[in-house]
CHARMM internal coordinates of N, CA and C (Angstrom, degrees):
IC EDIT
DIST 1 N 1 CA 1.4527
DIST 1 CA 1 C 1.5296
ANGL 1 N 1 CA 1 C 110.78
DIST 1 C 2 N 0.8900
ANGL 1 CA 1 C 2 N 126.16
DIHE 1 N 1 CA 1 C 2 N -43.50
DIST 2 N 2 CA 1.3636
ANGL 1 C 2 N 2 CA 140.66
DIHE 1 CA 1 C 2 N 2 CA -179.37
DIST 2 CA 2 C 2.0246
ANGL 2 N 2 CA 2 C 110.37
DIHE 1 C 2 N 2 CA 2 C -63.79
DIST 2 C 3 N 1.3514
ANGL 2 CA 2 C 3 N 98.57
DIHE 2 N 2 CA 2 C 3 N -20.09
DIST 3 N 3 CA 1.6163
ANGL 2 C 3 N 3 CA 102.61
DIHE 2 CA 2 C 3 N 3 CA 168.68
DIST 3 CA 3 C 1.5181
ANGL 3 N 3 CA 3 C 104.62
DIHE 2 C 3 N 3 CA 3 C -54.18
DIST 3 C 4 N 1.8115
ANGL 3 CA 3 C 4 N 98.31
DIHE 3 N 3 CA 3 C 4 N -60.66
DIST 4 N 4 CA 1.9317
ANGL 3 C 4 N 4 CA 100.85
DIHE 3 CA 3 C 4 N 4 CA 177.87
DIST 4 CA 4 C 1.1448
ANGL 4 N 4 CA 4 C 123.46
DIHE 3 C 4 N 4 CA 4 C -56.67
DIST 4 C 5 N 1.4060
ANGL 4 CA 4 C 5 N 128.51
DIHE 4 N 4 CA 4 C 5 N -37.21
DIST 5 N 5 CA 1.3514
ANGL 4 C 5 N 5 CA 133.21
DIHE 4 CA 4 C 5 N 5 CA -154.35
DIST 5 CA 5 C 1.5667
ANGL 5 N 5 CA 5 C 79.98
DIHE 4 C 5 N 5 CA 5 C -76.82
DIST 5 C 6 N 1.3253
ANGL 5 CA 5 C 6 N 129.52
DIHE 5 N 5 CA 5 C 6 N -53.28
DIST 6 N 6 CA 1.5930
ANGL 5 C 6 N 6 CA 103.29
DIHE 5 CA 5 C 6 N 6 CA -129.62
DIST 6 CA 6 C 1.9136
ANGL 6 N 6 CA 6 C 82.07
DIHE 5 C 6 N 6 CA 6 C -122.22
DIST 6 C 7 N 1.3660
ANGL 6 CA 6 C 7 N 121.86
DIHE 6 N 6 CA 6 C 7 N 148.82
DIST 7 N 7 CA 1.2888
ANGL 6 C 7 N 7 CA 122.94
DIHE 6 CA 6 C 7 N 7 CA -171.98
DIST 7 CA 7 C 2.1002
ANGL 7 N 7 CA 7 C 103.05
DIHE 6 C 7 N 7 CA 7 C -93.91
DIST 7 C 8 N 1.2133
ANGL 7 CA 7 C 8 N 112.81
DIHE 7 N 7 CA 7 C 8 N 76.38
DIST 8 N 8 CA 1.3597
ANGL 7 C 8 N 8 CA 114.18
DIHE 7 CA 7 C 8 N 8 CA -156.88
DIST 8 CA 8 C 1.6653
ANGL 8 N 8 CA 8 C 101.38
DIHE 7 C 8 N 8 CA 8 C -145.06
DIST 8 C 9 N 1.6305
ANGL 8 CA 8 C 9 N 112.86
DIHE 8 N 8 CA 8 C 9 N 128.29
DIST 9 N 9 CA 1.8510
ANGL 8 C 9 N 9 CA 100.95
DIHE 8 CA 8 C 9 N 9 CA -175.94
DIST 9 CA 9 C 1.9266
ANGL 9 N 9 CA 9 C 81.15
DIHE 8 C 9 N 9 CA 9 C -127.55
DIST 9 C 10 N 1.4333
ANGL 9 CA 9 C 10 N 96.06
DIHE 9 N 9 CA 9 C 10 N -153.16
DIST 10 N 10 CA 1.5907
ANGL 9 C 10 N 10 CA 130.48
DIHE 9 CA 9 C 10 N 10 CA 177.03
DIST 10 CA 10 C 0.9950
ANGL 10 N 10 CA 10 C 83.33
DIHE 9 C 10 N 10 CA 10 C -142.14
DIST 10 C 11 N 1.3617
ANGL 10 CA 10 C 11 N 166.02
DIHE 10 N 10 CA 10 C 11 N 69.01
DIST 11 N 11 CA 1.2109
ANGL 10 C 11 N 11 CA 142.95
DIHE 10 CA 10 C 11 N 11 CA 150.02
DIST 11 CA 11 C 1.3029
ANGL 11 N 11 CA 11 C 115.83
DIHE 10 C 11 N 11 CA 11 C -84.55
DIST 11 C 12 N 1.6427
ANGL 11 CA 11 C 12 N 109.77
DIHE 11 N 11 CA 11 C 12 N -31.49
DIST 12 N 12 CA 1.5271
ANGL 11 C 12 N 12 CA 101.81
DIHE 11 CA 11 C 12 N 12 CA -178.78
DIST 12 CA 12 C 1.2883
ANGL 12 N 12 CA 12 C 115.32
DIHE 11 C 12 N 12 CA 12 C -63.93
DIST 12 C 13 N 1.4955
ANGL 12 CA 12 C 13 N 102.90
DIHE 12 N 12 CA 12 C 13 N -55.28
DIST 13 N 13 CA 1.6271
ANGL 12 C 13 N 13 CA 119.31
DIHE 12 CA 12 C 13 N 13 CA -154.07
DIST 13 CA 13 C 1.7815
ANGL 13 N 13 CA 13 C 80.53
DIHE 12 C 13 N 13 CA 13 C -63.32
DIST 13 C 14 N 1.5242
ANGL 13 CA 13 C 14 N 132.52
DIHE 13 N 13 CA 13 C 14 N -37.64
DIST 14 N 14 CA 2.0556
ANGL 13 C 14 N 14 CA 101.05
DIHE 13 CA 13 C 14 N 14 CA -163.32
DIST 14 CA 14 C 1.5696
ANGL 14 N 14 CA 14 C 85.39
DIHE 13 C 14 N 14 CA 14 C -82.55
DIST 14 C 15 N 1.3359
ANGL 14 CA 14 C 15 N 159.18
DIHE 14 N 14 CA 14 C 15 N 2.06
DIST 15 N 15 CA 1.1659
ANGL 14 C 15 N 15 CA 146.09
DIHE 14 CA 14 C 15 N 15 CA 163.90
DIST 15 CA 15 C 1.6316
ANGL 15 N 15 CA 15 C 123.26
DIHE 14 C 15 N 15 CA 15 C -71.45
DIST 15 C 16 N 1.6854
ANGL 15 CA 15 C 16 N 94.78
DIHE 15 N 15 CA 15 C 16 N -38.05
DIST 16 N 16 CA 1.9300
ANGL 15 C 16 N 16 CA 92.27
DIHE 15 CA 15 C 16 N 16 CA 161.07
DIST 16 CA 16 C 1.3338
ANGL 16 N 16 CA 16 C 109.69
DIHE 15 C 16 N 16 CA 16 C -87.90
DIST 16 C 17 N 1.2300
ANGL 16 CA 16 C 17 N 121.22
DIHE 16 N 16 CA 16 C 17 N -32.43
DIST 17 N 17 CA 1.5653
ANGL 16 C 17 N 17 CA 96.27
DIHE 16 CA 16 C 17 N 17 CA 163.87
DIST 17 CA 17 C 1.6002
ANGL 17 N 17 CA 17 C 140.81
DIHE 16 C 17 N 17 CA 17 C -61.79
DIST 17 C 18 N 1.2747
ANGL 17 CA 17 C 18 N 108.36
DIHE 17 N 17 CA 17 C 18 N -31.78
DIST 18 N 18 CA 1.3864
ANGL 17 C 18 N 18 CA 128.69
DIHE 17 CA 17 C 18 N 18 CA 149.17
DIST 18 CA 18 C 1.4706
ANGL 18 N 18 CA 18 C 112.25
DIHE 17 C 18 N 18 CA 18 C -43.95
DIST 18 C 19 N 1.1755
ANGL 18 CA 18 C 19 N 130.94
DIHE 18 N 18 CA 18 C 19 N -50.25
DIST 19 N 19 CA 1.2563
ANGL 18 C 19 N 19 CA 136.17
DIHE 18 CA 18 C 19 N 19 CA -161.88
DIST 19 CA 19 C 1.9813
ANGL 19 N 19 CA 19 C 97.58
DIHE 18 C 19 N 19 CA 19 C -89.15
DIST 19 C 20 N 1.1754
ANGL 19 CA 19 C 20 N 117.87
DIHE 19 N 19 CA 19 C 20 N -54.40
DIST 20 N 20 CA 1.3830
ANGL 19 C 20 N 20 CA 120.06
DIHE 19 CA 19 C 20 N 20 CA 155.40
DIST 20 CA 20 C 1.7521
ANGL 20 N 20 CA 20 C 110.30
DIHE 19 C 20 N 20 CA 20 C -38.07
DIST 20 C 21 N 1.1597
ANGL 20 CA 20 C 21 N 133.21
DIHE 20 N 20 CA 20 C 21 N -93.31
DIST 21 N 21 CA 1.1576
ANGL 20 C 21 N 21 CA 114.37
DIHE 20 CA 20 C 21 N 21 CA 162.45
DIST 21 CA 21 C 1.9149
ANGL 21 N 21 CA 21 C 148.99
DIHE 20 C 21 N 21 CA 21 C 10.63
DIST 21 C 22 N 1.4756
ANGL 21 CA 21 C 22 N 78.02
DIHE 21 N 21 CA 21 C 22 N -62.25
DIST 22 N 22 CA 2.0620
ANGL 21 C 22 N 22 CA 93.68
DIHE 21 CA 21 C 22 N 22 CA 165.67
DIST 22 CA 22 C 1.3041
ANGL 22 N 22 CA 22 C 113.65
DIHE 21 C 22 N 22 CA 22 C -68.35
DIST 22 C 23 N 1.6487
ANGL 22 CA 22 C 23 N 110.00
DIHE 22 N 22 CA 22 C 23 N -44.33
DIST 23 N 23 CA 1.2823
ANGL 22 C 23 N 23 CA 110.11
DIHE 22 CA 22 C 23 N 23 CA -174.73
DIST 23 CA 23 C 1.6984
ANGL 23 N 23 CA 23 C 118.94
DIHE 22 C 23 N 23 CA 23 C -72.04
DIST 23 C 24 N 1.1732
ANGL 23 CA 23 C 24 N 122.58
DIHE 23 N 23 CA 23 C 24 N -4.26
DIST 24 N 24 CA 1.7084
ANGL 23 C 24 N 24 CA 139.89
DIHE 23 CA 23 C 24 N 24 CA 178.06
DIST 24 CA 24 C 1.2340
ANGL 24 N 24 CA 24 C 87.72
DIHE 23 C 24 N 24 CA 24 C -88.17
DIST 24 C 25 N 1.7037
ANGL 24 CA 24 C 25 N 126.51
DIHE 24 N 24 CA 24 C 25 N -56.63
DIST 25 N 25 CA 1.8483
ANGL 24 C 25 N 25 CA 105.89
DIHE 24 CA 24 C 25 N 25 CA -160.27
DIST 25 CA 25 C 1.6828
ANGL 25 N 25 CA 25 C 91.92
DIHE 24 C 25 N 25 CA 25 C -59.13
DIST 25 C 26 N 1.3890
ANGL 25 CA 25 C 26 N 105.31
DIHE 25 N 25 CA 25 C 26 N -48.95
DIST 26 N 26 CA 1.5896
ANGL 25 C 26 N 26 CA 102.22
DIHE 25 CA 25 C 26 N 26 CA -151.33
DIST 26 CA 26 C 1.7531
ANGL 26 N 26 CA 26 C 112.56
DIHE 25 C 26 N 26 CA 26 C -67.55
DIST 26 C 27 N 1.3908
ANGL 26 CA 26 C 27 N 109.30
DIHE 26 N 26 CA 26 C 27 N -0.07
DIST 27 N 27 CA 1.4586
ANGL 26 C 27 N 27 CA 91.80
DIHE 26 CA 26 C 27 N 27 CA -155.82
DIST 27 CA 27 C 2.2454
ANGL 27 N 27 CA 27 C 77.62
DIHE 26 C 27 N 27 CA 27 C -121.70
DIST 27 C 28 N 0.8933
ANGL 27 CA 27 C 28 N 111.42
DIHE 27 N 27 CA 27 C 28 N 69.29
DIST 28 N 28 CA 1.7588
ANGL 27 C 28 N 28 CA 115.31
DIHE 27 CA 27 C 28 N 28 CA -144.83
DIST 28 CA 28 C 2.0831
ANGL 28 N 28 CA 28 C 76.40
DIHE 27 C 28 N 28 CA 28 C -98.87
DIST 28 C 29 N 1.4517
ANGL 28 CA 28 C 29 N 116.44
DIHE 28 N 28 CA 28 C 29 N -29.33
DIST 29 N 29 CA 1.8781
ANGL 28 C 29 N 29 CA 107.11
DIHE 28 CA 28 C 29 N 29 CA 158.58
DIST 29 CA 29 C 1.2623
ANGL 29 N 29 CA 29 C 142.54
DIHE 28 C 29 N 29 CA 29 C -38.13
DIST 29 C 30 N 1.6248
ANGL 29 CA 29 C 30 N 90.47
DIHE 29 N 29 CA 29 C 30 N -71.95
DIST 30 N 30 CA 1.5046
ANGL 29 C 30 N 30 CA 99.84
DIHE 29 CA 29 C 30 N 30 CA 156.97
DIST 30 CA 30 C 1.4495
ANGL 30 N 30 CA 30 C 136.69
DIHE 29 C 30 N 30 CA 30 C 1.47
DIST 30 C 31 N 1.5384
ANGL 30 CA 30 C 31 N 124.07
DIHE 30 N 30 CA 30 C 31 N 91.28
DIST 31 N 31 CA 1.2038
ANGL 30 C 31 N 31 CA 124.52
DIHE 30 CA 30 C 31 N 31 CA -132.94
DIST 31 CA 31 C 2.0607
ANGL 31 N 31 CA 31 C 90.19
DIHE 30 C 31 N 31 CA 31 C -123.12
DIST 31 C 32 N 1.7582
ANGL 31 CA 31 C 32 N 110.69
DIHE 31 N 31 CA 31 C 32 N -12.48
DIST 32 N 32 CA 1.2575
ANGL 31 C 32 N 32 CA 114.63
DIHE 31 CA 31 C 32 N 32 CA -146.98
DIST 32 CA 32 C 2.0907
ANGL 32 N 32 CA 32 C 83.73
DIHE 31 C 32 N 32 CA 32 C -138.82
DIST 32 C 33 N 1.3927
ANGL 32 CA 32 C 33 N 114.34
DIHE 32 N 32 CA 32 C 33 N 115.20
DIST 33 N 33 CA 1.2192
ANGL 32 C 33 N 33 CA 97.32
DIHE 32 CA 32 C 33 N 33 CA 174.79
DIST 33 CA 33 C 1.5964
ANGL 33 N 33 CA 33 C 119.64
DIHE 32 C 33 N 33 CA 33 C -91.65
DIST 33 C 34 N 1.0065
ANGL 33 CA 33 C 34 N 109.78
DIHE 33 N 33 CA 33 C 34 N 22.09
DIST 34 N 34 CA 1.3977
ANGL 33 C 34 N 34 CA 108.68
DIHE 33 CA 33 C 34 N 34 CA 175.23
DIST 34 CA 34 C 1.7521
ANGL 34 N 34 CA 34 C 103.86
DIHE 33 C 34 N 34 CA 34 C -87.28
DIST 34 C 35 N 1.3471
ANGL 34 CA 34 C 35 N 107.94
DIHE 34 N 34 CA 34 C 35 N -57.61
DIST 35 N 35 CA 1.1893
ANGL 34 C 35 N 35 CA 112.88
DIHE 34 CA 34 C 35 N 35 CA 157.46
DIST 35 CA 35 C 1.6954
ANGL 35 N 35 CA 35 C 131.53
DIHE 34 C 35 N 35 CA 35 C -34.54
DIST 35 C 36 N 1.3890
ANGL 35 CA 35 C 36 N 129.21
DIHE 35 N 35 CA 35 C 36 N -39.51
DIST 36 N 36 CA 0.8692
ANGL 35 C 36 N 36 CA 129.35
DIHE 35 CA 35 C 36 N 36 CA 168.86
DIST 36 CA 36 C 1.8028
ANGL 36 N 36 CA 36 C 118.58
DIHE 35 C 36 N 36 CA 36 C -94.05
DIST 36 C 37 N 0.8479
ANGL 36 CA 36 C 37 N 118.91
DIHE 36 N 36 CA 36 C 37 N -7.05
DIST 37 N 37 CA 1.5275
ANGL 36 C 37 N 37 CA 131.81
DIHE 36 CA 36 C 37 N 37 CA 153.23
DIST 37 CA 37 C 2.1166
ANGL 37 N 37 CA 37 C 103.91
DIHE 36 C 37 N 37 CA 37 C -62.73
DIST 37 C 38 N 1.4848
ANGL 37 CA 37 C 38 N 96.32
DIHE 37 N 37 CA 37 C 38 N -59.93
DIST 38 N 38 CA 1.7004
ANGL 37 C 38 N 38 CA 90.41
DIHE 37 CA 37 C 38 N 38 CA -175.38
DIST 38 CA 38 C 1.1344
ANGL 38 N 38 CA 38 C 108.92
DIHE 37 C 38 N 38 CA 38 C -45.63
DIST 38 C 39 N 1.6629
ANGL 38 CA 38 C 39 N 120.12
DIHE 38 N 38 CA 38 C 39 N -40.42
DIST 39 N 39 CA 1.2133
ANGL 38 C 39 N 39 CA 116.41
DIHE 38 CA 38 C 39 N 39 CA -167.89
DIST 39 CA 39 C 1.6408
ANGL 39 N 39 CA 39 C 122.32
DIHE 38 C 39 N 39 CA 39 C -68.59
DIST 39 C 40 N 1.3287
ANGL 39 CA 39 C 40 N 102.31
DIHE 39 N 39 CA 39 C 40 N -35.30
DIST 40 N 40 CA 1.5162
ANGL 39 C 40 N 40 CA 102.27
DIHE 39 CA 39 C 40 N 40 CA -174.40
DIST 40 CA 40 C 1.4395
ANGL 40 N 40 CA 40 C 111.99
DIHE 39 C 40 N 40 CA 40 C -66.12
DIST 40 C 41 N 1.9186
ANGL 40 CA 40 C 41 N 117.29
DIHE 40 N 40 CA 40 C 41 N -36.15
DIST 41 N 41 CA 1.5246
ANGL 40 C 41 N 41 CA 126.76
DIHE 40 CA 40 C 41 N 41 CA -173.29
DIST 41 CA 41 C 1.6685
ANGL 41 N 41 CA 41 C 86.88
DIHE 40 C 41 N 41 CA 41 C -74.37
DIST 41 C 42 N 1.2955
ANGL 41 CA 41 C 42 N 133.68
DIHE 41 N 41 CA 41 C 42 N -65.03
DIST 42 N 42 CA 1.0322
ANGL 41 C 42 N 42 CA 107.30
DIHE 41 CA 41 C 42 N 42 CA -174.18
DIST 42 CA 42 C 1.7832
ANGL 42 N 42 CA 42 C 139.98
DIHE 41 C 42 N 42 CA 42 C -63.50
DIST 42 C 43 N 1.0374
ANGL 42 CA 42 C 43 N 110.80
DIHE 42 N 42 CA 42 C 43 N -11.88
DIST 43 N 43 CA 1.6753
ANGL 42 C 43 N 43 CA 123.46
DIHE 42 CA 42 C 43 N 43 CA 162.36
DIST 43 CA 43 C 1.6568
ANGL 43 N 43 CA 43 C 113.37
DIHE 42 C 43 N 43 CA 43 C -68.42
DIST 43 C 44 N 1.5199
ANGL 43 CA 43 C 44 N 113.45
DIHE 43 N 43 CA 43 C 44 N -25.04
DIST 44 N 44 CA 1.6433
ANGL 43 C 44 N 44 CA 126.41
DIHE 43 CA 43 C 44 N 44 CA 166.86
DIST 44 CA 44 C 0.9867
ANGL 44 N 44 CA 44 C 113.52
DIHE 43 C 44 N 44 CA 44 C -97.03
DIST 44 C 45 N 1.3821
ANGL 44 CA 44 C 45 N 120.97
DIHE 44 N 44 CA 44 C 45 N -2.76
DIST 45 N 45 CA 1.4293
ANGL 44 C 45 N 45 CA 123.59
DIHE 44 CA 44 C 45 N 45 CA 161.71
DIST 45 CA 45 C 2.0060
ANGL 45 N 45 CA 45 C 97.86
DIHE 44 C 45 N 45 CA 45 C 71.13
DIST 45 C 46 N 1.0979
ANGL 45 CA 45 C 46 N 117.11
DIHE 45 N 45 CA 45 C 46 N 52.87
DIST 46 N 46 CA 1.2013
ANGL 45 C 46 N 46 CA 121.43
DIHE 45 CA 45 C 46 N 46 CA 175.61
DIST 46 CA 46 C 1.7540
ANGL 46 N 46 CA 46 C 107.08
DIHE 45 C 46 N 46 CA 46 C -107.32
DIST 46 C 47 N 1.6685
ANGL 46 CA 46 C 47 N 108.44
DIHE 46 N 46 CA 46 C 47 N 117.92
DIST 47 N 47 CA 1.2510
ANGL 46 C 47 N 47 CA 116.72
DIHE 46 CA 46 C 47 N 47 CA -170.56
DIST 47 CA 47 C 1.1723
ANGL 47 N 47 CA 47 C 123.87
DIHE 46 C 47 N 47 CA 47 C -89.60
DIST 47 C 48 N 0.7316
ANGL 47 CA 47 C 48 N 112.42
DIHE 47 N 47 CA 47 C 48 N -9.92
DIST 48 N 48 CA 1.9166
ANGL 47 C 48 N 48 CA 131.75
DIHE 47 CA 47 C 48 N 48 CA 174.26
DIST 48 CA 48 C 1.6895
ANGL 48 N 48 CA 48 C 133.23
DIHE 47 C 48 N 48 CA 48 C -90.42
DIST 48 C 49 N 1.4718
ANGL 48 CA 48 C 49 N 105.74
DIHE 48 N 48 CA 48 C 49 N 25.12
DIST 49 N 49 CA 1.2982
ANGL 48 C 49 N 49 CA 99.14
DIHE 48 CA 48 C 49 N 49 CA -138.92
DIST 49 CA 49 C 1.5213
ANGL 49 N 49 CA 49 C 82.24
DIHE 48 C 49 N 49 CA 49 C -95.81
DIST 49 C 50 N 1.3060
ANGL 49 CA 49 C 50 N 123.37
DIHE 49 N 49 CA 49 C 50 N 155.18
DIST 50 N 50 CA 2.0027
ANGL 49 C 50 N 50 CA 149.31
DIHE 49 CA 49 C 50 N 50 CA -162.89
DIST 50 CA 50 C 1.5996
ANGL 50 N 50 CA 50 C 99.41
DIHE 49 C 50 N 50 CA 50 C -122.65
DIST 50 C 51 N 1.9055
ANGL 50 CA 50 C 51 N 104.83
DIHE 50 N 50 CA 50 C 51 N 76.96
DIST 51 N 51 CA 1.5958
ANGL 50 C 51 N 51 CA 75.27
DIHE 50 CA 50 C 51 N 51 CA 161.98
DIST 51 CA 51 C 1.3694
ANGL 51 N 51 CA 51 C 102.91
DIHE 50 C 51 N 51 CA 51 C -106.91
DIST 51 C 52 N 1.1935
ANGL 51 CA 51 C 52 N 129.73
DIHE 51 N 51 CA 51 C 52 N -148.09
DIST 52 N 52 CA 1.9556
ANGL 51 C 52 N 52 CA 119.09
DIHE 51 CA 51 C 52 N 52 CA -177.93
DIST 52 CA 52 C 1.4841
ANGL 52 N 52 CA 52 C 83.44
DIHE 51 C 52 N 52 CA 52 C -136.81
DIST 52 C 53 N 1.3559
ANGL 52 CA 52 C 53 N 101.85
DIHE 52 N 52 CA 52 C 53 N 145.21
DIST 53 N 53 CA 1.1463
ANGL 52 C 53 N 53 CA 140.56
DIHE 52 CA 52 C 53 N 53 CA 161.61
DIST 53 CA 53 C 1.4449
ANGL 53 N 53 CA 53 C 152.45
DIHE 52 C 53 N 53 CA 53 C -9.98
DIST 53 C 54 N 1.1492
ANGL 53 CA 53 C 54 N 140.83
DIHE 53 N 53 CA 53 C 54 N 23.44
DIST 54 N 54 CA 1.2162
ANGL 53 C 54 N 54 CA 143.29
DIHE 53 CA 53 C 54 N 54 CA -113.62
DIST 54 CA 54 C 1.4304
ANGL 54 N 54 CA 54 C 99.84
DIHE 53 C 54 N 54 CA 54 C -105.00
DIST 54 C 55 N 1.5200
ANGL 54 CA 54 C 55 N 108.93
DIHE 54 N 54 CA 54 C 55 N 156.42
DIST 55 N 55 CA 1.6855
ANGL 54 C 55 N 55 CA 94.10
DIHE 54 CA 54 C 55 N 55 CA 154.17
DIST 55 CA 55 C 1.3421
ANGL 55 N 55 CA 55 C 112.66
DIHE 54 C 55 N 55 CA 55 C -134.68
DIST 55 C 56 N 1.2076
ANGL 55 CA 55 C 56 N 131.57
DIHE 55 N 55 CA 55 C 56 N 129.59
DIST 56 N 56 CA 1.7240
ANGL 55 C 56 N 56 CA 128.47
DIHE 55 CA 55 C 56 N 56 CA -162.71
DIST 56 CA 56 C 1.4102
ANGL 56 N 56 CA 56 C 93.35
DIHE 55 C 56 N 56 CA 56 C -144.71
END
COOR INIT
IC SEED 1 N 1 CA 1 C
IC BUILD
């Protein structure tokens, strides 16, 4: 009931998660999760993202 009353979804947030999702089957290499973290903030275009430093 509260769907009608109030004009309010999740649609975004299950759409980046959805979209997070594809990018796990597809990125199934990914051997380094820092690396696959960049990828997801950067596919959301998230500018702030803190990974640390590494050198390999």
């Amino acid at each position: 009931m509260n769907s009608f009353a109030f004009d309010l979804h999740n649609g975004y947030i299950e759409g980046i998660n959805n979209q997070t999702k594809v990018i796990k089957r597809n990125a199934f290499g990914f051997k380094r999760f820092d690396r696959f973290r960049a990828r997801i903030l950067l596919h959301h275009q998230y500018k702030k993202k803190a990974t640390p430093n590494r050198s390999c």
